[in-house]
C-alpha positions as CSV (number, residue, x, y, z in Angstrom):
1,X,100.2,119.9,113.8
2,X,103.5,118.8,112.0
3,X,104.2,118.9,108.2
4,X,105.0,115.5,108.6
5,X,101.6,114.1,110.3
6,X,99.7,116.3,108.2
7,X,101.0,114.3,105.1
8,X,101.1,110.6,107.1
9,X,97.2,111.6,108.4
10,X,96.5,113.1,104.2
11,X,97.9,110.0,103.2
12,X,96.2,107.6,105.3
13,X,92.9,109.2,104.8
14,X,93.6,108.3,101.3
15,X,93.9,105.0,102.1
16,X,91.0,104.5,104.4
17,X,88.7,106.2,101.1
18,X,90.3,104.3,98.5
19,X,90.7,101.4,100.7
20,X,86.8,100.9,101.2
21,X,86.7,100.7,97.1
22,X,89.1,98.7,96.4
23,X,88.7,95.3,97.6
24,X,85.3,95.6,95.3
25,X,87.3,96.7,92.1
26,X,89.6,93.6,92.8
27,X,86.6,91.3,93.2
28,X,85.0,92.7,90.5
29,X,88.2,92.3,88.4
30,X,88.3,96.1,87.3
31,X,91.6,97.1,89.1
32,X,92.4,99.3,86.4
33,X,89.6,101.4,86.5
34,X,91.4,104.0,88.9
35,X,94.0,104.2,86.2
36,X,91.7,104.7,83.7
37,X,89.9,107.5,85.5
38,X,93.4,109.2,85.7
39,X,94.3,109.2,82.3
40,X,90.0,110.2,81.4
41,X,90.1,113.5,83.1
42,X,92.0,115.5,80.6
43,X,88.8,116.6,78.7
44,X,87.2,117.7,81.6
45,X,90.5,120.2,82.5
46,X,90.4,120.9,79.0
47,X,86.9,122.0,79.0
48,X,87.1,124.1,82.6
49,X,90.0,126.0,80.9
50,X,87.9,126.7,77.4
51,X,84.9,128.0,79.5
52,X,86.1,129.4,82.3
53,X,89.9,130.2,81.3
54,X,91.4,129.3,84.7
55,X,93.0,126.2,86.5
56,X,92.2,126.5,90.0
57,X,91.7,124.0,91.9
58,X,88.0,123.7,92.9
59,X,87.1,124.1,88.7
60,X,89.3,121.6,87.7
61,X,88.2,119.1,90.3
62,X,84.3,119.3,89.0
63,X,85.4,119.5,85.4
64,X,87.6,116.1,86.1
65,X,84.4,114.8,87.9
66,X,82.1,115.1,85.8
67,X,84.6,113.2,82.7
68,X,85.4,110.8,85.7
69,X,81.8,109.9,85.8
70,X,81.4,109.5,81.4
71,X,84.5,107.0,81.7
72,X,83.2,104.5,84.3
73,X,79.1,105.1,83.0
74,X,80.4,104.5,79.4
75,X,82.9,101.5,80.4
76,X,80.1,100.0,82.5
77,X,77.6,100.1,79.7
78,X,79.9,98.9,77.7
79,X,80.1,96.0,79.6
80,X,77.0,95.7,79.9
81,X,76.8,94.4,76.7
82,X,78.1,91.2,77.0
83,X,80.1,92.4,73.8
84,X,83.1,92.6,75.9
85,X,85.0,91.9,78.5
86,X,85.5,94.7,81.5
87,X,89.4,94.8,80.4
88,X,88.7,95.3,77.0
89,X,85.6,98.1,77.4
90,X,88.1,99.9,80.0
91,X,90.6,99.7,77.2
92,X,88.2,100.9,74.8
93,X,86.9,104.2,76.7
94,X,89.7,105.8,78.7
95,X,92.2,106.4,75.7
96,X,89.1,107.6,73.4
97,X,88.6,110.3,76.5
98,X,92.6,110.6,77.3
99,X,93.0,111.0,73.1
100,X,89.7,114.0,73.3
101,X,91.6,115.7,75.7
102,X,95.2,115.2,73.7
103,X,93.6,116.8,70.8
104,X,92.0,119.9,73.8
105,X,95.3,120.9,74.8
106,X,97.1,121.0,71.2
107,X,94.2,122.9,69.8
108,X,92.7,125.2,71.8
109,X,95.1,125.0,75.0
110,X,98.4,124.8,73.8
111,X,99.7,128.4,75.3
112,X,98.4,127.3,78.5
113,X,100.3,124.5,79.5
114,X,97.5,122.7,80.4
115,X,98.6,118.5,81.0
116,X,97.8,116.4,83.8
117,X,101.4,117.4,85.5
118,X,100.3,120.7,85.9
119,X,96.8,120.9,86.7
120,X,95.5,117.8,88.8
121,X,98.6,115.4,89.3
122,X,99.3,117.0,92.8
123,X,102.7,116.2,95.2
124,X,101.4,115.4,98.8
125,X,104.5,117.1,100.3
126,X,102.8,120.4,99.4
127,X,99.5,119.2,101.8
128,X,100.9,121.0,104.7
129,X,100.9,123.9,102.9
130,X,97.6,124.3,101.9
131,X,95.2,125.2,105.0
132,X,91.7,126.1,105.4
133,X,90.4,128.0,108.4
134,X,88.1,126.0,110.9
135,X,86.4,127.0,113.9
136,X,89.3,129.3,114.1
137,X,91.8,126.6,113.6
138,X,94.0,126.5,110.7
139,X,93.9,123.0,109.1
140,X,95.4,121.1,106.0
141,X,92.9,121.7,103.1
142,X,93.4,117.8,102.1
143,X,92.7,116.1,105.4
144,X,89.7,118.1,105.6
145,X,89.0,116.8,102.0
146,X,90.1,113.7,102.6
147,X,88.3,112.9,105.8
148,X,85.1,114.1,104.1
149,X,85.3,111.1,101.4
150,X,86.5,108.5,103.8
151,X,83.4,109.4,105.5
152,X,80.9,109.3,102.8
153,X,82.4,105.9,101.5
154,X,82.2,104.3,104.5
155,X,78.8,105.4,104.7
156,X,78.1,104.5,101.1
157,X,79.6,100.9,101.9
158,X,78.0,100.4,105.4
159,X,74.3,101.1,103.6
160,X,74.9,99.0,100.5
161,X,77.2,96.4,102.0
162,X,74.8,93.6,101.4
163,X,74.2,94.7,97.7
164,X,77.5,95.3,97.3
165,X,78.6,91.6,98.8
166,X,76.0,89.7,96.4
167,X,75.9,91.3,93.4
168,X,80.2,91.1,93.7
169,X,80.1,87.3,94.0
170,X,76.8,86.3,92.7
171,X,75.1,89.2,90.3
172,X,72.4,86.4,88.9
173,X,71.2,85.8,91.7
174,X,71.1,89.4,92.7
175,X,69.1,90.0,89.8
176,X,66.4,87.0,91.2
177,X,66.2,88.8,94.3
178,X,65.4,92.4,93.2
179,X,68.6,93.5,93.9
180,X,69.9,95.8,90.6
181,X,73.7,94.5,89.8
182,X,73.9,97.5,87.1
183,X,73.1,100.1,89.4
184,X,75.1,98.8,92.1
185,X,78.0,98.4,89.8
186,X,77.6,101.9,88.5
187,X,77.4,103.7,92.1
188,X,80.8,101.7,93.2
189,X,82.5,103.4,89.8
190,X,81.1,106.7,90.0
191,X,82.1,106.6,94.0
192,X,86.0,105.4,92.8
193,X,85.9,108.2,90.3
194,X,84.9,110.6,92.3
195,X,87.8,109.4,95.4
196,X,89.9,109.4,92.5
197,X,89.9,112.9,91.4
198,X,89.2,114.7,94.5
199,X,92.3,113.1,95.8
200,X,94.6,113.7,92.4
201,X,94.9,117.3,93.2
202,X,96.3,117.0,97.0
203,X,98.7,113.6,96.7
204,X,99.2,112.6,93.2
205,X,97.8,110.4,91.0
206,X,100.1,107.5,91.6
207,X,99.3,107.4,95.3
208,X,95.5,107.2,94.3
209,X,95.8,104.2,91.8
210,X,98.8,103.0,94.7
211,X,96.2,103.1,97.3
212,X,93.3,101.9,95.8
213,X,94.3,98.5,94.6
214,X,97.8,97.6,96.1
215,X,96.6,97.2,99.5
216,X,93.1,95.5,98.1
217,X,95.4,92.8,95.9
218,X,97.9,92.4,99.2
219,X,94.5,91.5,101.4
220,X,92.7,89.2,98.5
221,X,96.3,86.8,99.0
222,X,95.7,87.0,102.8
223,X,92.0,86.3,104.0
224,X,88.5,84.8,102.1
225,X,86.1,87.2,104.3
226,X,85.2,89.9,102.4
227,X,85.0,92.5,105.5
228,X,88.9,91.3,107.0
229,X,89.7,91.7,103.3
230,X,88.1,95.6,103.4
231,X,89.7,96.0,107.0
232,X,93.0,94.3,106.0
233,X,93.5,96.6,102.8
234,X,92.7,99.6,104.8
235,X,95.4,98.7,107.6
236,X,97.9,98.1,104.7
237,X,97.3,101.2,103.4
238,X,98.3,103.4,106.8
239,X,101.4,100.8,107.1
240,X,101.9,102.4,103.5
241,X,101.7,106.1,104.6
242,X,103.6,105.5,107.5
243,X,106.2,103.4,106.2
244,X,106.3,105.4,102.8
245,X,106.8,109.0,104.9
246,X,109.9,107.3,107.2
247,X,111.7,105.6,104.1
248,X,111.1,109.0,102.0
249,X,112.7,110.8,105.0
250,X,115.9,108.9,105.3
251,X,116.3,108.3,101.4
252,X,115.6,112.1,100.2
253,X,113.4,110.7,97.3
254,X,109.8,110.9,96.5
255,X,106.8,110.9,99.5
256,X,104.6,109.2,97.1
257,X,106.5,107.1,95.6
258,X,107.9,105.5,99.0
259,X,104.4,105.2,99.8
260,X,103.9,103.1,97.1
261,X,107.0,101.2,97.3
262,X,106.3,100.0,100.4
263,X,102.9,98.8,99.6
264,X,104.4,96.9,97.0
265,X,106.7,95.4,99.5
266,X,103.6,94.8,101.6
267,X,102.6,92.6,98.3
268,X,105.2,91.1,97.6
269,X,105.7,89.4,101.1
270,X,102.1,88.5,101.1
271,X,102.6,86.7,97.4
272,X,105.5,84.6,99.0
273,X,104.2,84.1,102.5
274,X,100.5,84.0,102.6
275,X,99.8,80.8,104.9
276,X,97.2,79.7,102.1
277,X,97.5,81.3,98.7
278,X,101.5,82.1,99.2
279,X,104.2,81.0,96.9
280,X,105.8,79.1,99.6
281,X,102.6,77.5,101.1
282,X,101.5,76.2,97.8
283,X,105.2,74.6,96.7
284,X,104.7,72.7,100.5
285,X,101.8,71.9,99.2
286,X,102.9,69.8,96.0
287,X,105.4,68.3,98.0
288,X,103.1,67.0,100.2
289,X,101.1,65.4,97.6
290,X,104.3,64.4,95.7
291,X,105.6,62.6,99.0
292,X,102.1,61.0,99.5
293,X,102.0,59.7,95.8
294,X,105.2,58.4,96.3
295,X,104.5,56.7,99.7
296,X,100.9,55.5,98.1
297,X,102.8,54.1,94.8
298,X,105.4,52.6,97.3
299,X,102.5,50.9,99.2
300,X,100.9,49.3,96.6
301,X,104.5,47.8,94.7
């Protein structure tokens, strides 16, 4: 396999996983949570390091993890409140975490080098690199990552896709019929935290917060049905990882940050061309209603 379709296929793995999230997290209106989770992590490096006094890779993931899952419990019961809004409780948690983890590294780790940069924020042009054996097969350590949550969120979304549909757009009711919009809500966070930082380490943490709501918000302009929305966001995110790779190629500059370039291209032609929620389609609109308002007024005088 080519260095180049291992990173396209890393890539687009990453978008099918985060893809399944995201529409959700747009719905829900917590698109920043990925970036929250990103910035949350740094205690949990922190601590792997003070305990264990190494960075590799498979530590660092579970320490991560496991301050992955305080941030999104702790913004979610926060929310829970009714005290405040999800903006404000994500803005509450992640730089109290990110701030713990500040004061980690200048304390106890500062001969270490220990920052995001250089522990978890991974380049995905390294992913070829990076092989596990397989059945006797050598194989890119992050497609076989990858593929593995991509699986396991589809799974988690195919078994909970009614829950997850009514306690998105109606949790009241959800709550008349039995069905638990806390939990619900709390399994969706821990399952983006956990995409979140077992991708970090392979493509980069702008790719993962790239992925997971870039594609969703492009979809959300595009269709009302919330499975074309899920399919839609995952299709954008492989035109992403394709298009990203080729315009990376011929430009020299960053894999990951083509990527996400072109998926906000992708947005931005939906925000002016979307047939119904467009920037174009709704200034026809109001002239259509200007020019009937006009013909109505010139009826009547």
């Amino acid at each position: 396999m080519s260095d180049d379709l291992v990173i396209i296929l890393t890539a687009g793995l990453v978008a099918t996983a985060a893809g399944l999230l995201g529409p959700f997290l747009i719905l829900r209106r917590v698109a920043l949570m990925s970036d929250a989770v990103s910035h949350a992590v740094l205690p949990g490096i922190v601590l792997v390091y003070l305990l264990f006094e190494t960075r590799a890779p498979l530590p660092v993931i579970a320490g991560a993890g496991l301050f992955a899952i305080v941030c999104v419990l702790a913004i979610d019961a926060l929310r829970g409140t009714g005290l405040v809004k999800s903006d404000a409780a994500i803005a509450l948690v992640f730089p109290a975490l990110f701030a713990l983890g500040v004061i980690g590294v200048t304390r106890w780790a500062s001969g270490a080098h220990l920052d995001l940069d250089s522990t978890i924020y991974g380049e995905i042009a390294f992913a070829p690199f990076d092989t596990w054996t397989l059945f006797g097969a050598e194989v890119a350590r992050s497609i076989v990552i990858m593929g593995s949550v991509a699986a396991v969120n589809l799974l988690l979304i195919t078994l909970t896709w009614k829950e997850m549909k009514v306690t998105t757009f109606d949790p009241e009711f959800s709550r008349t019929v039995g069905i638990p919009p806390i939990l619900l809500s709390r399994l969706l966070l821990v399952a983006v935290a956990m995409t979140a930082v077992t991708a970090f380490e392979s493509v980069g943490a702008i790719l993962v917060v790239t992925m997971l709501i870039v594609p969703a918000a492009t979809a959300y302009l595009l269709t009302d049905r919330l499975w074309v929305m899920v399919a839609t966001t995952v299709a954008i995110g492989w035109v992403s990882a394709t298009g990203g790779h080729t315009l990376a190629i011929e430009a020299d500059a960053s894999i990951a940050g083509a990527m996400g370039l072109v998926a906000a291209g992708c947005f931005t032609i939906a925000l002016f061309a979307s047939p119904r929620y467009g920037l174009l389609a709704r200034s026809l609109q109001r002239r259509r209603r200007r020019r009937a308002m006009r013909t109505a007024l010139a009826a009547r005088g």
